[in-house]
C-alpha positions as CSV (number, residue, x, y, z in Angstrom):
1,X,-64.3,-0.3,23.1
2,X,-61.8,1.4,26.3
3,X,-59.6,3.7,24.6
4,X,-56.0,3.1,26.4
5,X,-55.7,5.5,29.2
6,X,-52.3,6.6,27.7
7,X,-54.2,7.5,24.5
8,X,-56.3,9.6,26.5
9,X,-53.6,11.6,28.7
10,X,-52.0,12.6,25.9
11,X,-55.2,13.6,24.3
12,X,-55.7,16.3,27.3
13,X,-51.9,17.8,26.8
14,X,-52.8,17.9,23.0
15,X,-56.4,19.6,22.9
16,X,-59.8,19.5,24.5
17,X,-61.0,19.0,21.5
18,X,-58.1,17.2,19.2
19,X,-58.1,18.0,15.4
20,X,-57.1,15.6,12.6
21,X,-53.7,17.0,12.8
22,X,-53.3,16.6,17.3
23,X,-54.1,13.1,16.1
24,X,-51.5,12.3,13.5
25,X,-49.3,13.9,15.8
26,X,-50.8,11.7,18.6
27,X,-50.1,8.3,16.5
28,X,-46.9,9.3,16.0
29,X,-46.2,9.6,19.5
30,X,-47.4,6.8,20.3
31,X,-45.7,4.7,17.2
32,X,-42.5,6.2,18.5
33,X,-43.0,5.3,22.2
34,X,-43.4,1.9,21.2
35,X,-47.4,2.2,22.2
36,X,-48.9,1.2,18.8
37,X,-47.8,-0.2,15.9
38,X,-50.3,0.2,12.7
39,X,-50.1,-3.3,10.7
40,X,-47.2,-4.9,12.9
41,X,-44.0,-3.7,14.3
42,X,-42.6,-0.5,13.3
43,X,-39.2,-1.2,11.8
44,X,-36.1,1.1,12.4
45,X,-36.2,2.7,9.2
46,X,-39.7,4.0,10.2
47,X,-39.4,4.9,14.1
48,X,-36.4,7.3,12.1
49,X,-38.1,8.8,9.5
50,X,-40.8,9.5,12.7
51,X,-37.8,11.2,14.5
52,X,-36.9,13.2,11.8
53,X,-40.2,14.5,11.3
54,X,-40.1,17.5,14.2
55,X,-36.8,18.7,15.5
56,X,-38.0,19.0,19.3
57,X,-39.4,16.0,20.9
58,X,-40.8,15.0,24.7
59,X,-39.0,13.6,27.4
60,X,-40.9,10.4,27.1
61,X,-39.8,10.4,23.0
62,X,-36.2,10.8,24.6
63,X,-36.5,8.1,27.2
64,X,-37.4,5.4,24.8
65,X,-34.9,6.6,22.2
66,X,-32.0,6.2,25.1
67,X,-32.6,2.8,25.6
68,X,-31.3,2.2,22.2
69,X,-27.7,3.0,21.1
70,X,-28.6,3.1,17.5
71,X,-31.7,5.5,18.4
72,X,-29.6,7.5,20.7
73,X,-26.8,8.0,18.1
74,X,-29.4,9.6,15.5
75,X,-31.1,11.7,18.5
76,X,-27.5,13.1,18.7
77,X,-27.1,13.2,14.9
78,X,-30.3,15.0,13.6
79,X,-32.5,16.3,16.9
80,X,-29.9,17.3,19.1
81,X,-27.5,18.5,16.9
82,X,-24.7,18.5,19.7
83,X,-23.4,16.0,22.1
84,X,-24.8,15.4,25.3
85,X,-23.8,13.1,28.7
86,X,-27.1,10.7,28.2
87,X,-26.6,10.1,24.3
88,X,-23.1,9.5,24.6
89,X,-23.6,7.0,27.3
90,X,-26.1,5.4,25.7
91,X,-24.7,4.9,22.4
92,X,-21.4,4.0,24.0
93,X,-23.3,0.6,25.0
94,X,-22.3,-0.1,20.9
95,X,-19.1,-0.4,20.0
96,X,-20.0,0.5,16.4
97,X,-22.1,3.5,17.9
98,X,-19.5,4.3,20.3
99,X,-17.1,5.2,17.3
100,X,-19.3,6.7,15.3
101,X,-20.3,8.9,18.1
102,X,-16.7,10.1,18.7
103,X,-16.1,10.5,15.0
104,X,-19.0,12.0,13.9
105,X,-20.4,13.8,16.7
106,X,-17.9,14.8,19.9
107,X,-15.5,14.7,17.1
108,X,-12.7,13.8,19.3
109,X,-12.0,11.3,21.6
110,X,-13.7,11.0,25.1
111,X,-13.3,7.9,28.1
112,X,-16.6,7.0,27.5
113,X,-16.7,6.3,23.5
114,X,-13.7,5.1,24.1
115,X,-14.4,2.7,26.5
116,X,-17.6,1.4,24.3
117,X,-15.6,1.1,21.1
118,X,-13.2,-0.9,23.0
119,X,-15.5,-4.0,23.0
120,X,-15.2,-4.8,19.6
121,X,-11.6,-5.7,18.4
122,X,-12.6,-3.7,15.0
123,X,-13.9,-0.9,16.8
124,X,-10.8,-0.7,19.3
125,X,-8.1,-0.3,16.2
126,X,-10.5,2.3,14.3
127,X,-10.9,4.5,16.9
128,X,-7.1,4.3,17.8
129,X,-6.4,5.1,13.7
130,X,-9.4,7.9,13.1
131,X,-9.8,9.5,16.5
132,X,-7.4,9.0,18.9
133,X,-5.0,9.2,15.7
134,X,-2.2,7.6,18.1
135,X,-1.9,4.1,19.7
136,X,-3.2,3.6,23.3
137,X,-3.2,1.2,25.7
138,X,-6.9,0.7,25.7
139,X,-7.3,0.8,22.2
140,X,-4.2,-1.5,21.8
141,X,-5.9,-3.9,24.4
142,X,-9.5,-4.0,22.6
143,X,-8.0,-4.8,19.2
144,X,-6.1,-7.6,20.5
145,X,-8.5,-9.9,20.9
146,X,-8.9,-11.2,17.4
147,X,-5.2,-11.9,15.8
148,X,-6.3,-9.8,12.5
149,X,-7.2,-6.4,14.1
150,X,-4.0,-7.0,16.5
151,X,-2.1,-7.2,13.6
152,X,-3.5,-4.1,11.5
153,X,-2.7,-2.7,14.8
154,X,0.7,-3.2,14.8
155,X,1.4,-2.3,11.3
156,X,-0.5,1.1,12.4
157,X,2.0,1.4,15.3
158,X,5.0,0.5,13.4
159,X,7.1,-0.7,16.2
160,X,7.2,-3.4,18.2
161,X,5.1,-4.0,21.1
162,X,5.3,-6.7,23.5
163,X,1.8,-7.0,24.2
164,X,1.1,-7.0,20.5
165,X,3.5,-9.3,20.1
166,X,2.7,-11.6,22.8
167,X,-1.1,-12.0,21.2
168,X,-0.2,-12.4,17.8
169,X,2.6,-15.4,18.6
170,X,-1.0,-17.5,18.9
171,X,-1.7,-17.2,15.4
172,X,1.1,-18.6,12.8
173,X,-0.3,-16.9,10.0
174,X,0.4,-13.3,11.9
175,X,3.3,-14.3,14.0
176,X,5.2,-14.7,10.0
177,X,3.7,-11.7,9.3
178,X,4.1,-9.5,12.2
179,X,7.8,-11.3,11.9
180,X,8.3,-10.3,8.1
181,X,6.6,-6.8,8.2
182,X,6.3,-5.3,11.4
183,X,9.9,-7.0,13.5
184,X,11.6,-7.7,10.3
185,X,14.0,-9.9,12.0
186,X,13.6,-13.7,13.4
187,X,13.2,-14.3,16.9
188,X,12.4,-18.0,18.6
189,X,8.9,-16.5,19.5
190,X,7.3,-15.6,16.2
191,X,9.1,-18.5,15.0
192,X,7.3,-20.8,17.5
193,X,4.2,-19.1,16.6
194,X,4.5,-19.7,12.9
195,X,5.8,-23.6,13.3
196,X,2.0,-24.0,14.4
197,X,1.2,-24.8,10.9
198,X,3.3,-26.5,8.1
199,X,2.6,-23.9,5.2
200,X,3.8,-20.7,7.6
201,X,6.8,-22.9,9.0
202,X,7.9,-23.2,5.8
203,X,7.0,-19.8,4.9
204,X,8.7,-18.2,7.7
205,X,12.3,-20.4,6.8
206,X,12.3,-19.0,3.6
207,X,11.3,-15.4,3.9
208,X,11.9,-14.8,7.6
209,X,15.3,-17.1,8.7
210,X,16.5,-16.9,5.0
211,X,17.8,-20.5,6.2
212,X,17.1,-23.9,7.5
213,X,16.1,-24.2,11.0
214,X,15.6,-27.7,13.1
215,X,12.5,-26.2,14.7
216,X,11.2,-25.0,11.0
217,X,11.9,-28.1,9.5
218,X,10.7,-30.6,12.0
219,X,7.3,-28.0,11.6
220,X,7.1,-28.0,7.7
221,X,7.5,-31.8,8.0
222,X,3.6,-32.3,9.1
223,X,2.7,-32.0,5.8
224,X,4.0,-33.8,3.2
225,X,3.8,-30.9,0.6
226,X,6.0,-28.4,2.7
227,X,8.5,-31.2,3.5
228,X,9.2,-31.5,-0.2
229,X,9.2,-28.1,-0.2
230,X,11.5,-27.2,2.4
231,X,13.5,-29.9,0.8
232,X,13.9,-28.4,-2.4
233,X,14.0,-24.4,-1.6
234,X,15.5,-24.3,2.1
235,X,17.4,-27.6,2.5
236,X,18.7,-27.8,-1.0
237,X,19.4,-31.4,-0.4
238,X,17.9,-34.7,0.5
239,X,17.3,-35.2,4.2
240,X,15.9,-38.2,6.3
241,X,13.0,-36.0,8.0
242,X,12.2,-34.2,4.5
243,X,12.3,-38.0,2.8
244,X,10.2,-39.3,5.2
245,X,7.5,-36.5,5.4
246,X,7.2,-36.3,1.7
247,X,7.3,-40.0,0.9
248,X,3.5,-40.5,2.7
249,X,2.2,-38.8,-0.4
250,X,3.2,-40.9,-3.7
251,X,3.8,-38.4,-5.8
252,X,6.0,-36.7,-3.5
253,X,7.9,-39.4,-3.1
254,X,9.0,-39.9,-6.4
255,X,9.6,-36.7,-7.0
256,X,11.8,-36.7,-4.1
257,X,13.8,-39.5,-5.4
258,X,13.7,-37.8,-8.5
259,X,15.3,-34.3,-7.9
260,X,16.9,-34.8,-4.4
261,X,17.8,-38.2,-4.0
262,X,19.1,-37.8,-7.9
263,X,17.2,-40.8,-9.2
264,X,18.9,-43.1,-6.7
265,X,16.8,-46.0,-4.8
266,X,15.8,-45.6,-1.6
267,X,13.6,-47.4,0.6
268,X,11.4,-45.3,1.9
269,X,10.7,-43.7,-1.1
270,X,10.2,-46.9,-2.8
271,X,7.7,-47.5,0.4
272,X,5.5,-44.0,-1.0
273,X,4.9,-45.4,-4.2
274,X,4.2,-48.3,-3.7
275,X,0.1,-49.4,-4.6
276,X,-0.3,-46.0,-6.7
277,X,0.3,-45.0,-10.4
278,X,4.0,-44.1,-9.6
279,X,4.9,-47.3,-9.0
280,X,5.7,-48.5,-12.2
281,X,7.9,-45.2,-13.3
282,X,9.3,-45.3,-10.2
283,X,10.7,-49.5,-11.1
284,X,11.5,-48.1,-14.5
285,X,13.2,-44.6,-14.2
286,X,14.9,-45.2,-10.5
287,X,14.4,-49.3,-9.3
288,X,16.5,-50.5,-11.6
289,X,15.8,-54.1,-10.8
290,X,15.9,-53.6,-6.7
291,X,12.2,-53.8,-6.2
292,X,11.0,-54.8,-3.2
293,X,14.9,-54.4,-1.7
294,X,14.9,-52.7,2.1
């Protein structure tokens, strides 16, 4: 059988004459070079544990491990001992890595970590929070690209920014928040951003405007639950876009006619309950005889 020429070259740096000892440390050279794998791949676990086993290591070893930002983040950590350009740069290629490497191991902040970290919206508002300890416009960038880190960026920033802001508007469950905690105050563009969904329309009336708004309302309307809602907290009285968005559920609707309408017959109410099991309260408590009246 042809022993692999590899096998042998590292053989002649070893020992003319290799002992059982040049050979463990032969196979695990060659398990950590990616060469040979005893019973299948060698998981990352083990081509560790095989790093941690002798603090100095080839160039080869370090050539295979930078091609790896995971494996060049614990060549930093535990061979090393330091930082250095090529471990940096290659576990910058990580955003998770990339952060790690500038918490734990430059311990400060550097353009290349934070460059890497920058790729992961996560990543971006972490290092901005635990190394650059300051908002940035790099970091501030990188985090907004997913509306929840962009918003746990702004509360970290407490203030105002307009590229925060402008992101966040997207989003209607963080445009009424960054509008309630962060701004504190209404404006037309986190309330255009909320009115993108019923519940956080209605939401951002109550806790936000403190008031009824057209573009609120007409929002809230979409679903019939918030236009009986908006009804009864914001309103405070019977409306025909309210009635109408809260009459296409039948239960809804009578209890529309019920508590805003005060019991009084109204068409389109009469309309929501019609075919369902509020029908019959609804002739009884409200109809009053003018069933099937437009």
């Amino acid at each position: 059988m042809a022993i692999n020429p590899t096998i042998l070259r590292l053989l002649k740096e070893l020992s003319k004459e290799p002992t059982e000892e040049d050979l463990l440390e032969l196979t695990r050279l060659l398990i950590l070079a990616g060469y040979y794998a005893p019973n299948g791949a060698v998981s990352k676990k083990q081509n560790r544990s095989l790093l941690l086993k002798r603090a100095s290591i080839s160039w080869e070893e370090r050539d295979h491990l930078l091609k790896n930002p995971r494996y060049a983040f614990s060549l930093a950590q535990d061979v090393d001992k330091e930082p250095r350009n090529d471990t940096r740069i290659c576990a910058s290629k990580s955003a998770n890595f990339a952060f790690r490497y500038a918490l734990e191991i430059d311990k400060e902040p550097t353009e290349e970590t934070r460059r890497g970290a920058c790729q992961s919206p996560e990543y971006a508002y972490k290092y901005a929070c635990q190394v650059d300890k300051k908002p940035g416009e790099e970091t501030r960038e990188g985090a907004c690209r997913d509306p929840d880190w962009a918003l746990s960026y702004a509360r970290f920033e407490k203030k105002v920014h307009p590229l925060t802001k402008r992101y966040i508007c997207n989003f209607a469950p963080e445009a009424f928040a960054f509008a309630k905690e962060i701004q504190k105050t209404p404006c037309s563009e986190t309330r255009t951003g909320a009115c993108q969904n019923p519940k956080y329309a209605f939401k951002y009336a109550l806790e936000v405007d403190e008031k009824a708004f057209p573009e609120t309302r007409i929002a809230a309307c979409k679903d019939p639950s918030y236009g009986y809602d908006y009804a009864i907290s914001i309103d405070k009285k019977a409306k025909k876009s309210t009635r109408n968005s809260a009459s296409r559920n039948p239960r809804l609707a009578f209890l529309y006619a019920v508590f805003l309408d005060g019991k009084k017959f109204h068409p389109v109410t009469w309309k929501g309950v019609q075919n369902s099991s509020f029908e019959k309260r609804y002739q009884e408590e409200i109809a009053k005889g003018k069933r099937g009246s437009s």
